[in-house]
C-alpha positions in Angstrom: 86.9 63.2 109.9 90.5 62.1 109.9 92.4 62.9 113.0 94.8 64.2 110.6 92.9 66.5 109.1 92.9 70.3 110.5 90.5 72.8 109.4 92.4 75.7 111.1 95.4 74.4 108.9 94.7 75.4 105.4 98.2 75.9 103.8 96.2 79.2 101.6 98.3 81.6 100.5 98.1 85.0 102.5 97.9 87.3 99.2 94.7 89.8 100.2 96.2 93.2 101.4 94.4 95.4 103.6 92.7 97.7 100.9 91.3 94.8 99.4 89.9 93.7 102.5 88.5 97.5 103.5 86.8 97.4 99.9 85.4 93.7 100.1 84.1 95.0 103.6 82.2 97.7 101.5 81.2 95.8 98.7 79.5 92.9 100.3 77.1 95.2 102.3 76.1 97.0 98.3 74.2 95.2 96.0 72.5 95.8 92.7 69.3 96.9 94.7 70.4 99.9 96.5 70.9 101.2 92.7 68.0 99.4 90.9 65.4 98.7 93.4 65.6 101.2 95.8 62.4 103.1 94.7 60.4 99.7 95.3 61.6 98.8 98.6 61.0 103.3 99.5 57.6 102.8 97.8 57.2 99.5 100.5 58.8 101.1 103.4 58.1 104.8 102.9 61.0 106.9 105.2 60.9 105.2 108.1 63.4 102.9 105.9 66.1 104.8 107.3 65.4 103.5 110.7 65.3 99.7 109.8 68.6 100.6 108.0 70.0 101.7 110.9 68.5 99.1 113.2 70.0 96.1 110.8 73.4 97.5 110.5 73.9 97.5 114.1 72.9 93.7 114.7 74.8 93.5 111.9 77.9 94.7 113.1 77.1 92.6 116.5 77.1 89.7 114.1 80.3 90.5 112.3 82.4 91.4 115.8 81.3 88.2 116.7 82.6 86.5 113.3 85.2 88.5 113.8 86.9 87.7 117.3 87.1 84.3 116.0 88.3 85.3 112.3 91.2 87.1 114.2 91.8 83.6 116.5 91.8 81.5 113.9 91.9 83.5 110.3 90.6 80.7 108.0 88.6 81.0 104.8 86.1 77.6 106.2 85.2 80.5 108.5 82.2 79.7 110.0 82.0 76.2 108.9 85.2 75.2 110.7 84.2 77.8 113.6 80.9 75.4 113.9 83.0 72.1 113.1 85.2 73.0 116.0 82.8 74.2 118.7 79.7 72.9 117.7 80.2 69.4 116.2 80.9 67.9 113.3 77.4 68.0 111.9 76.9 71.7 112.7 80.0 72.4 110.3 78.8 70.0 107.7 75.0 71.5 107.4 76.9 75.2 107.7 79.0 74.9 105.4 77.0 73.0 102.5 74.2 75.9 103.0 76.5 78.3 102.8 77.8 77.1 99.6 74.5 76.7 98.0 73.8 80.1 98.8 76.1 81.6 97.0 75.7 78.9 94.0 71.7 80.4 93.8 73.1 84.1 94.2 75.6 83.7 91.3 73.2 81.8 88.9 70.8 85.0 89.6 73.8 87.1 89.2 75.2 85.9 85.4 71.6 85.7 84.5 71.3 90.1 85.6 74.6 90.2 83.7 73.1 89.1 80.7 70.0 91.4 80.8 72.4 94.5 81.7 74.1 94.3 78.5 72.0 94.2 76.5 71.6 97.7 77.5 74.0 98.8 74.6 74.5 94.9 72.9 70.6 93.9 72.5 71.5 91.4 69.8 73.6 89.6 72.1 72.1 85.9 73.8 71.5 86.3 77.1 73.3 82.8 77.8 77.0 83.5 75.7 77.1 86.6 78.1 76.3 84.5 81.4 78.8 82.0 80.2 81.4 84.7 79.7 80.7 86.2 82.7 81.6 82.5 84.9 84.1 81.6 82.4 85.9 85.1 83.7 85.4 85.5 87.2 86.9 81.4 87.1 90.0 82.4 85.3 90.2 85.4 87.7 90.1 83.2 90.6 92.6 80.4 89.2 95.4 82.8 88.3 95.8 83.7 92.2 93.9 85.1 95.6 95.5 88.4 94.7 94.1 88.5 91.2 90.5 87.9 93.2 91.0 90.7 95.1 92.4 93.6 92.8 89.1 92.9 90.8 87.2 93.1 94.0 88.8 95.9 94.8 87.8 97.7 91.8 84.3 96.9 91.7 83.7 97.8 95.0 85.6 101.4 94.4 83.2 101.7 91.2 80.3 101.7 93.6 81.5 103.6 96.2 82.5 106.5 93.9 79.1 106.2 92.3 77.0 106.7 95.6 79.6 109.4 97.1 79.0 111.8 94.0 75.2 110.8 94.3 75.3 111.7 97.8 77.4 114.7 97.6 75.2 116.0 94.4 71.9 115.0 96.2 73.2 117.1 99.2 73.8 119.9 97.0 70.5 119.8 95.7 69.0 119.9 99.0 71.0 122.6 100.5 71.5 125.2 97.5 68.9 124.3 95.0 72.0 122.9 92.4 69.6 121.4 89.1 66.6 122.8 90.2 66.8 126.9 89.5 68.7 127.7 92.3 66.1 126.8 94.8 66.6 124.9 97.8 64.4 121.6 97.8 65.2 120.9 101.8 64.1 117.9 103.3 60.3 118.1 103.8 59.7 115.1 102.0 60.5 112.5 104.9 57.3 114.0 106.4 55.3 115.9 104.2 53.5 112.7 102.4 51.7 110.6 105.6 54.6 111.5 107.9 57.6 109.5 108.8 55.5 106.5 109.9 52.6 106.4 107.5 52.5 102.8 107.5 52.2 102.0 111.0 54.7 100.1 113.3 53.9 97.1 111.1 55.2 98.5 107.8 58.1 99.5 109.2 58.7 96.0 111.2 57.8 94.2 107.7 60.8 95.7 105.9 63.7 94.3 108.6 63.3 91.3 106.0 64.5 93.2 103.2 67.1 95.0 105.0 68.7 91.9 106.1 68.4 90.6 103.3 70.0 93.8 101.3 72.8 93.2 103.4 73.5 89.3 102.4 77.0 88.8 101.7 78.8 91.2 104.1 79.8 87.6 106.3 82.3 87.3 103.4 84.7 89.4 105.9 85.4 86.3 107.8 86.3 83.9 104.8 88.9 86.4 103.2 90.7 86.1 106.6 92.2 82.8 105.4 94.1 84.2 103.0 94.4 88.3 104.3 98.2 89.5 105.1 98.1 90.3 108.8 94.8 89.3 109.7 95.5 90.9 113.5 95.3 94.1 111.6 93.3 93.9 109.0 90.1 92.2 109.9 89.4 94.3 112.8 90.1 97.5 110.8 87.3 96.6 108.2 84.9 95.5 110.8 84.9 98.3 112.8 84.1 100.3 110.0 81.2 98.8 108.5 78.7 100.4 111.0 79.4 103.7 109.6 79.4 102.7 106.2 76.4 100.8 106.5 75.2 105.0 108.0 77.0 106.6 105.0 76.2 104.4 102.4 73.1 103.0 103.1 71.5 105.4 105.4 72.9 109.1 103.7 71.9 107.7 99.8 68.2 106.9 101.1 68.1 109.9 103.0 69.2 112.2 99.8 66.7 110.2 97.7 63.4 110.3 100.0 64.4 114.4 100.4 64.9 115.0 96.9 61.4 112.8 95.6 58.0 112.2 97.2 58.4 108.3 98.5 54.8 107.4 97.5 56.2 108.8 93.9 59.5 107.5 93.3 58.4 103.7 92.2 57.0 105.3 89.0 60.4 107.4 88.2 63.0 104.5 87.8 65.8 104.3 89.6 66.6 107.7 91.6 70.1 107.4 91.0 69.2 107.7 87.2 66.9 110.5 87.6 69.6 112.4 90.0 72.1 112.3 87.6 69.9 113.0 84.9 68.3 116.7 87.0 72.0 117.8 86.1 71.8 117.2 82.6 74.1 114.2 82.4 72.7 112.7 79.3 74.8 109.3 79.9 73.3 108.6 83.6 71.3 105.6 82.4 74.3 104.0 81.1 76.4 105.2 83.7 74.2 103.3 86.5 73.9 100.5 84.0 77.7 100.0 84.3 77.9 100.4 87.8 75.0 97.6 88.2 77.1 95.1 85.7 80.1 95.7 88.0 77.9 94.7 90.7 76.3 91.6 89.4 80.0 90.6 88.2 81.4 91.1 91.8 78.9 89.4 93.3 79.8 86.4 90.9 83.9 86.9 91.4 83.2 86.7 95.7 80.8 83.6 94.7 83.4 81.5 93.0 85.9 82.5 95.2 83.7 81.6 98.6 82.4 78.4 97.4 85.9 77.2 96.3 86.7 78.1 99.9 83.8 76.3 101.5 84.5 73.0 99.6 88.1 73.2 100.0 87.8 73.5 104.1 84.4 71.2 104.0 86.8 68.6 102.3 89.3 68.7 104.9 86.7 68.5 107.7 85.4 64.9 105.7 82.2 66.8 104.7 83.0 66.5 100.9 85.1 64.7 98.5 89.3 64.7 99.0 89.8 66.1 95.6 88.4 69.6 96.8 91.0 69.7 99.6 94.0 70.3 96.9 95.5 73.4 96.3 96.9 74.1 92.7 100.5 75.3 91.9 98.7 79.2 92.8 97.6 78.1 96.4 94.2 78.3 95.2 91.6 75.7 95.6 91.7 74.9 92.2 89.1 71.5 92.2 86.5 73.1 94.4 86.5 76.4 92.2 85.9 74.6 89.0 83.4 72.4 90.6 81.1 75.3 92.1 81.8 76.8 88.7 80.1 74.1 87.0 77.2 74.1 89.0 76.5 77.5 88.2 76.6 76.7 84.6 73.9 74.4 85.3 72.0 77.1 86.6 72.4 79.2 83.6 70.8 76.3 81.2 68.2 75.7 83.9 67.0 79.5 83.9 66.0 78.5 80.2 64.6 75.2 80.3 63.2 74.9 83.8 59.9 76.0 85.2 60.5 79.5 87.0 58.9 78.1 90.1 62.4 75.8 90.3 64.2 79.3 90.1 61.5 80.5 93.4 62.6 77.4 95.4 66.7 78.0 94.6 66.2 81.9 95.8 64.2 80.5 98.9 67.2 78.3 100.0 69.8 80.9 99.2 67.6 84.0 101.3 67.0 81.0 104.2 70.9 80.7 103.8 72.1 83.7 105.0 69.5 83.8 107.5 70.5 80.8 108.9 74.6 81.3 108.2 74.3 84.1 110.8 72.9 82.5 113.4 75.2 79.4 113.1 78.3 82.6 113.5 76.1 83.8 117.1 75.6 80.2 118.2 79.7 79.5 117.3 80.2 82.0 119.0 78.7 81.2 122.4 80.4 77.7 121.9 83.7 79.4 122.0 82.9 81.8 124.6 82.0 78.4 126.9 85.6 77.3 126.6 87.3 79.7 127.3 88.6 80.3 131.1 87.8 84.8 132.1 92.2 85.0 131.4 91.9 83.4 128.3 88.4 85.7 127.6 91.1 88.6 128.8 93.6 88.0 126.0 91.4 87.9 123.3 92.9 90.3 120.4 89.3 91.2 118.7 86.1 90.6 121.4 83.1 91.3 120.8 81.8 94.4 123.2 79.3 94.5 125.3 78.9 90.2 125.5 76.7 88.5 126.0 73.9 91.5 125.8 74.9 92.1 122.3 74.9 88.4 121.1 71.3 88.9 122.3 70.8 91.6 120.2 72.1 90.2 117.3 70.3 86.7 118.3 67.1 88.3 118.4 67.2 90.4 115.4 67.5 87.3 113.4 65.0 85.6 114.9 62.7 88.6 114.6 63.2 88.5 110.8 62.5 84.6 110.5 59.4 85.5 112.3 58.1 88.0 110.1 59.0 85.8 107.1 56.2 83.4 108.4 53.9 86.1 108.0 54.9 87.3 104.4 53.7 84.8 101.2 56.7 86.2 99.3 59.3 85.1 102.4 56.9 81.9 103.5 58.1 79.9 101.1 61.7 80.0 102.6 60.6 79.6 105.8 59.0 76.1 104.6 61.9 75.0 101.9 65.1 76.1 104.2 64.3 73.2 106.7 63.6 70.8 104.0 66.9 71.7 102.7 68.5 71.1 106.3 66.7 67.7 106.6 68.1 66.8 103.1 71.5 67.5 104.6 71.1 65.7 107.3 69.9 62.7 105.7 73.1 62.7 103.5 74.6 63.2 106.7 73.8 59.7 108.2 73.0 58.2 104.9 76.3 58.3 103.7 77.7 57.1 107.1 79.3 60.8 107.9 78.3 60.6 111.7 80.5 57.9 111.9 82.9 59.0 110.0 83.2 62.9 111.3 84.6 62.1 115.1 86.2 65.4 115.9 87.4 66.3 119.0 87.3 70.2 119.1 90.6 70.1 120.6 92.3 68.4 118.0 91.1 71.0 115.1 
C-alpha cells in the first residue's frame, strides 16, 4: 500500500445519529428466522434452546466489546479490515476484508431471492426475478442518495421488528399468565419440561445447536462498520453495545421462551410459524400477512445493510491497496459511490445465477458466507490482542471503551468460536463450510501473491 494512503482516514461523512445506531444494533442480531424458522430450529433444539441463546449472546457481546474498544479508537467503516491491516498485517486485512465482503454479497443474493418468494404472498403473478431486481435497484438508490438516507430505512425496519416481537411477547405473556385467547385459562409454563424435560436431547443436542445460534446472530458485527460514519462515535457506539446483551435476553431469549410455554416443542414444527399461530389464538384474521410483512422488511434490511457494508469494505480495502483505486472515491454525497454499484452488480449476478445455475453452486456461496462470519469474528479477537500488545498499561488506562474482564473474556469469546467450528466438522449440513471456507482463504491468498500484493502492501502499522 501507498505510504500515503490511511485507512483510519476515510473522509465519510458522519450522518448516522444515535437512534439509528441503537436500532442497527437491534436489527443485525434479528433475522427472518427468529419469525419463520423458529419452530425448526425449537423442533432441533427442544428448550434447552434458551440456554445456547443465552450462552451465544454473551461471547457475543465479548466479541463486540472487543470490536468495540477499537471502533471507539478509531471509528472507521473498514472496521475490522483496517483493525487487522493495522495490527496484524497487510495480508490479514486483505483476506478480512475480501471475506467479509463476500459474505454479505451471498447473504444479499439469498435475501432478494426471499423477497421475491414473500411477495408473492398477495402478488403470485408477479416473476420472482423483476421483484429481486427491484428490491437491489432500491436499497442502491437508498444508499446513493446519502449515509443518512441508509439509516432512516434501517431504522424503520428494525422498529417494524421490534414492535412485532414486543406485542408477541407481551400477548404470549398474557396468555401464559391469565389464559387471554384460550377461555380464560392459564396455559403456565409446563411445556419447557413436560415433553422429555428441559434436556431431552442430551448434552449433545444442545451443544449441536451453538452452530445455529451463532449463526442466527450473523450480522450484529455491522456495529463496528457504522462507526465510520456515526455522529459522536464516543457516545454512541458504546451505548448500543452495552445494550445488546439484554436485547439478545429480551428478544431472543423472552420470544422463545413465550413460544416453547405456549406450544409442545416436539409439536410446533408442524404448526407454521408460532408468531402466526399466536396472533391468529386472538382472532387476528390478518396475522399471516402481518408476519409476511414483517419478514419482507427483514429480507429488505438485510439487503440495505449489505450494500451499504460492502460499499464500505471496498471503499476502505481500496485505500489499504487491496482493490482497485476507483472504489476509494467518494461521490458528491460522501458515499462510496463506485464500490456500492460494484457490490450491487455482483448481486445481480446472483439473482440470474439462482435461475440458471445448479443449486449445489447456491450450497458452496452459503458455505463461504456462514465460514465468513465465523471467521470475521475471530479476525476482531485476534485484532484485538494485536492492539492490546502495543499498548503500554497507561495507554491500556486511557482507553475510552475496554473490553472488561481482559484477557479471560477474549478467551471466552475465542473459544466459543472455536467450539462452533468444531462442531461444524461433525455436522454434513456445516461440513461443507468447514472444507470450502479454507479453499476460499487459499484463493485469496494466491491473488494475494499472484497479483504481486505482498510486495506492494508494505504497511507500517504506525503509519495507518
Amino acid at each position: 500500500m501507498s505510504e500515503k494512503n490511511d485507512v483510519f482516514n476515510e473522509g465519510l461523512e458522519r450522518g448516522l445519529e444515535e437512534r439509528h445506531i441503537q436500532l442497527m444494533s437491534i436489527g443485525g442480531a434479528i433475522g427472518v428466522g427468529l419469525f419463520l424458522g423458529s419452530a425448526g430450529a425449537i423442533k432441533t433444539a427442544s428448550p434447552s434452546l434458551l440456554l445456547t441463546y443465552a450462552i451465544g449472546g454473551v461471547a457475543l457481546f465479548f466479541i463486540l466489546r472487543a470490536l468495540g474498544e477499537m471502533a471507539v479508537e478509531h471509528p472507521v467503516s473498514g472496521s475490522f479490515s483496517a483493525y487487522a491491516a493495522k495490527y496484524r498485517g497487510p495480508l490479514a486485512g486483505y483476506l478480512t476484508g475480501w471475506t467479509y465482503w463476500f459474505n454479505w454479497v451471498a447473504t444479499c443474493m439469498a435475501e432478494v431471492t426471499a423477497v421475491g418468494i414473500y411477495i408473492k404472498f398477495w402478488f403470485p403473478n408477479i416473476p420472482q426475478w423483476i421483484t429481486a431486481l427491484s428490491a437491489i435497484v432500491l436499497m442502491t438508490l437508498v444508499n446513493l442518495i446519502a449515509v443518512k438516507a441508509f439509516g432512516e430505512f434501517e431504522f424503520w425496519f428494525a422498529l417494524i421488528k421490534v414492535v412485532t416481537i414486543v406485542v408477541m411477547i407481551i400477548i404470549g405473556l398474557l396468555m401464559i399468565s391469565f389464559g387471554l385467547g384460550n377461555g380464560g385459562k392459564p396455559i403456565g409454563i409446563s411445556n419447557l419440561w413436560s415433553h422429555g424435560g428441559f434436556f431431552p436431547m442430551d448434552i449433545k443436542g444442545t451443544l449441536s445447536t451453538l452452530v445455529m445460534v451463532a449463526f442466527a446472530f450473523g450480522g450484529i458485527e455491522l456495529i463496528g462498520v457504522t462507526a465510520g460514519e456515526a455522529k459522536n462515535p464516543d457516545k454512541t457506539i458504546p451505548a448500543a453495545i452495552n445494550k445488546v446483551l439484554y436485547r439478545i435476553l429480551i428478544f431472543y431469549i423472552g420470544a422463545l421462551f413465550v413460544i416453547m410455554s405456549l406450544y409442545p416443542w416436539n409439536q410446533l414444527e408442524t404448526i407454521g410459524s408460532p408468531f402466526v399461530m399466536t396472533f391468529n389464538r386472538l382472532g387476528i384474521a390478518a396475522a399471516a400477512g402481518i408476519i409476511n410483512f414483517v419478514v419482507l422488511t427483514t429480507a429488505l434490511s438485510s439487503c440495505n445493510s449489505g450494500i451499504f457494508t460492502t460499499g464500505r469494505m471496498l471503499y476502505n480495502l481500496s485505500l489499504q491497496g487491496s482493490a482497485p483505486k476507483a472504489f476509494g472515491k467518494l461521490s458528491k454525497n460522501q458515499v462510496p459511490m463506485n464500490g456500492i454499484l460494484a457490490s450491487s452488480f455482483v448481486m445481480l449476478i446472483g439473482v440470474v445465477l439462482n435461475y440458471v445455475a445448479p443449486g449445489k453452486v447456491f450450497v458452496i456461496v452459503a458455505s463461504i458466507s456462514n465460514f465468513g462470519s465465523i471467521f470475521t469474528w475471530l479476525m476482531i479477537m485476534y485484532c484485538h490482542n494485536g492492539s492490546r500488545k502495543n499498548l503500554t498499561p497507561e495507554q491500556i488506562k486511557k482507553l475510552k471503551f475496554p473490553l472488561i474482564a481482559y484477557p479471560f473474556t477474549s478467551y471466552i469469546g475465542t473459544g466459543f468460536l472455536i467450539l462452533v467450528l468444531v462442531i461444524m466438522c461433525f455436522n454434513p449440513d456445516t461440513l461443507v463450510a468447514i472444507i470450502v471456507g479454507p479453499i476460499w482463504l487459499l484463493a485469496l491468498v494466491g491473488g494475494y501473491y499472484g497479483f504481486g500484493l505482498n510486495n506492494k502492501l508494505k504497511v507500517n502499522a504506525d503509519d495507518i
